[in-house]
Structures are given as C-alpha cells and as structure tokens.
C-alpha positions, -999 to 999 in steps of 0.1 A, spaced: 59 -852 -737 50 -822 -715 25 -841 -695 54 -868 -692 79 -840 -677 55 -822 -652 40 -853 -639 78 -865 -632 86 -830 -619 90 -832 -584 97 -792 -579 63 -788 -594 48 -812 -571 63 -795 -541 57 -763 -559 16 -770 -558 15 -789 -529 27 -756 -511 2 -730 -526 -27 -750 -516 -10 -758 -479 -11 -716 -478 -46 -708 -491 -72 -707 -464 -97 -735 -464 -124 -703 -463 -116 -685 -494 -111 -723 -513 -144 -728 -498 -163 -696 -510 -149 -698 -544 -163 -730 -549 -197 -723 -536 -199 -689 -560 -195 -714 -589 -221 -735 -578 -244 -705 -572 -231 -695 -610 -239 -729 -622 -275 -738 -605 -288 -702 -619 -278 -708 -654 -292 -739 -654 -324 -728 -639 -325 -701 -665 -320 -728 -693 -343 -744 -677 -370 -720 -670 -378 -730 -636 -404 -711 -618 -399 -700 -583 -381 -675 -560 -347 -679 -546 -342 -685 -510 -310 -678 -489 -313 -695 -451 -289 -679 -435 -272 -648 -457 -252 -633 -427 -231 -602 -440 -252 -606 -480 -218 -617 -498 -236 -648 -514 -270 -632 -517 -252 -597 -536 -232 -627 -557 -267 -642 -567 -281 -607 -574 -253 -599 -602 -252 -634 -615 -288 -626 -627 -288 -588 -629 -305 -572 -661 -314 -614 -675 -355 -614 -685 -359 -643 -672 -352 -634 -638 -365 -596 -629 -401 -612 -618 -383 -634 -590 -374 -624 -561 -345 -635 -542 -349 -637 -504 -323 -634 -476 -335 -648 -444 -312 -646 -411 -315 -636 -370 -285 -614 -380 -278 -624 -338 -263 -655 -345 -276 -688 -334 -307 -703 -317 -283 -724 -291 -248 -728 -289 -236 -764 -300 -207 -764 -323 -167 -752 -309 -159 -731 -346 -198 -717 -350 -203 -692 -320 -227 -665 -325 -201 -640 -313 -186 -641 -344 -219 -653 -366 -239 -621 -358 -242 -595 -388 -251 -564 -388 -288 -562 -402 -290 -525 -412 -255 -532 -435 -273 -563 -455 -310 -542 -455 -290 -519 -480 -287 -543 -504 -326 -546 -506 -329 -508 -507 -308 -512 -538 -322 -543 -553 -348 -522 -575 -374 -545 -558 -354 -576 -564 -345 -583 -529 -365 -587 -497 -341 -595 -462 -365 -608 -436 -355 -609 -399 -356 -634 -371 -346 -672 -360 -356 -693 -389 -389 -709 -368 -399 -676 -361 -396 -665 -393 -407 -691 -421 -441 -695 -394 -449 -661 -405 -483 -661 -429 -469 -630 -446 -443 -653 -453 -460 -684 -466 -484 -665 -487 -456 -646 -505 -433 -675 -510 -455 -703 -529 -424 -721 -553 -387 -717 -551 -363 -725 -577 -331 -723 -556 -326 -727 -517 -291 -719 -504 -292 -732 -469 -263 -720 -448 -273 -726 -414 -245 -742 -398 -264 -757 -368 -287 -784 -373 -312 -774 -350 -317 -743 -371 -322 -762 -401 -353 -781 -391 -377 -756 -401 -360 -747 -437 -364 -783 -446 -397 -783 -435 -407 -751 -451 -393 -755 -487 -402 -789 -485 -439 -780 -501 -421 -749 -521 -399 -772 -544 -405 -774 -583 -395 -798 -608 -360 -787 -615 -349 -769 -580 -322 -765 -563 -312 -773 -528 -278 -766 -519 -266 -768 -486 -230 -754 -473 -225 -771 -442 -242 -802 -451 -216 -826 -430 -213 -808 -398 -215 -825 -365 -227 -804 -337 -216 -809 -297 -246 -828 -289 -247 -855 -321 -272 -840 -346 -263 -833 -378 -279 -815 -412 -273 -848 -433 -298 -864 -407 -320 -837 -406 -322 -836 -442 -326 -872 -445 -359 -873 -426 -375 -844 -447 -363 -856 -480 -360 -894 -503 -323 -890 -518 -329 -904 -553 -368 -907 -551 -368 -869 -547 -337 -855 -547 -302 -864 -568 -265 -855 -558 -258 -831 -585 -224 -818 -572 -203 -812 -540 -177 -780 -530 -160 -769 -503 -153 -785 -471 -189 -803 -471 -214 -783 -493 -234 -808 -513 -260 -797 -539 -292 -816 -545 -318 -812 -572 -351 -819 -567 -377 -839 -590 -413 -840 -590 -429 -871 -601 
C-alpha cells in the first residue's frame, strides 16, 4: 500500500526530482567512485589477490588517502604498497574545453605528506606518466598490481598506463577507469585507447559503472 501511495505521489516525485537537479554532478560523481574503491578492495581482500595498488593520476590524494583508510590496520594489506603517480602540473597537451591544466595542477609537496605519513604504505612518484612508468626504478619495484585507478582524463596520457599495467595484471585485478568516455578536441578517446591494449571479455569483464562515465573492469588470466 505504501509503495502504491509514493509511487502515485506526485509531490514526492517533484520533491526528488529537485534534490538531484541541485546536487553537483562532482560530488554524485565522487561518492560513487569511493564505493567502488570500497567495493574492489574488499573484494581483493576476499580474494587475496597479490599485487600493489596503483593510482594514475591522484591530483590533490583525496582518492589515494580514501584507499589508505579503507585498508588501514587490515593484515592482508600492510605488505602492499599503494602508489600515487601524477605531473602534479597538469597535462601533457591541452585537448579537452572542461580539463585545463590551470585548474588540474596540484600541489606536490601537499600530497607528498600523505606518504610521509603512510608508515611506509605510500610512495607518490612525480612526472608525466611516459616519463615516469619508463623509469627502471619503477618497473623493478612494481612487478603485479591488484588495483589500477586510472584517472587521467586525457587520452593521450593514458597510452602508457595501459601499456604499463598491461604485463602487471593478476588474476583477479582491478582496472577502474574514471573518465573512461571522454572525447577529447581532436577525436581520441580512453575507450579506444583501452580497446587496443585490452580483449573485453577475453581479458577483461564489465564489473560495474559510476559516475558520469567511470567503468570498472576486472581482469582474468587464462
């Protein structure tokens, strides 16, 4: 009878129609992917799948620090170590109207706190994602990884994350991308991108989507 009443109910229709007309797409956006940064880690803790965590593009450290306590004090993750790579200058080129690196740049000393205060947990690395992931410092140190976050925003920037995790994937990871659906200025895309590095459902399987476009994948090895 309830259900009967309040899906009749126009006044609650209008009611709910104008609460979500007033909340900002970003903060029904960020809520969304904090659950599905909740949800991959408990599953990879049920789970027990090996590997690191990496974050492509961890700007300010709000998702990276939201990581960190989801797994703070839990045994089965003090020997990983979760990653934050970003230029912390904003972007490699300038193709999309709403991604400018005016207002994409972060201030790197701010997010190197929160390794200082990671107990070892945490490691921010520097630099434009080709410079960086090419790094044999890097590629020795990183060998599996159980979740990548990749929150790139341009396409071109997210050539070499596909490339590099590519080899780094376990059976069970996680690949979740924020911006998966963007369209840059000049065409590209991440779906496309993502498409020539990896086989959807040979490889990788939807497993959920959030937000305005982010899309989460998890990976298989046969």
């Amino acid at each position: 009878m309830l259900l009967k009443i309040i899906s009749k109910s126009r006044f609650l229709h209008i009611l709910a129609s104008y609460f979500v007309s007033i909340f900002p797409f970003f903060i029904i956006h960020n809520f969304s992917k904090y659950h599905e940064l909740k949800k991959s880690l408990k599953i990879i803790e049920m789970d027990e799948t090996d590997g690191d965590y990496c974050e492509f593009g961890c700007f300010t450290g709000a998702s990276l620090t939201h990581s960190l306590r989801l797994t703070s004090g839990k045994g089965f993750f003090i020997k990983k170590i979760f990653y934050g790579f970003d230029s912390f200058e904003g972007f490699p080129e300038e193709s999309h109207k709403i991604y400018k690196s005016e207002d994409f740049s972060a201030d790197y000393d701010e997010v190197k706190k929160i390794e200082k205060n990671s107990n070892g947990r945490c490691k921010i690395i520097k630099g434009f994602f080709e410079e960086s992931l090419a790094g044999n410092l890097i590629k020795e140190k990183i060998n599996k990884i159980s979740l990548a976050f990749i929150d790139c925003d341009l396409a071109l920037s997210s050539i070499p994350v596909f490339l590099f995790i590519k080899s780094r994937l376990v059976n069970g990871s996680f690949i979740i991308i924020d911006d998966y659906f963007n369209i840059d200025k000049n065409g590209r895309n991440i779906r496309a991108e993502f498409l020539k590095t990896f086989s959807v459902d040979k490889e990788v399987f939807l497993f959920s989507t959030y937000g305005l476009g982010g899309v989460v994948f998890r990976y298989f090895s046969s």
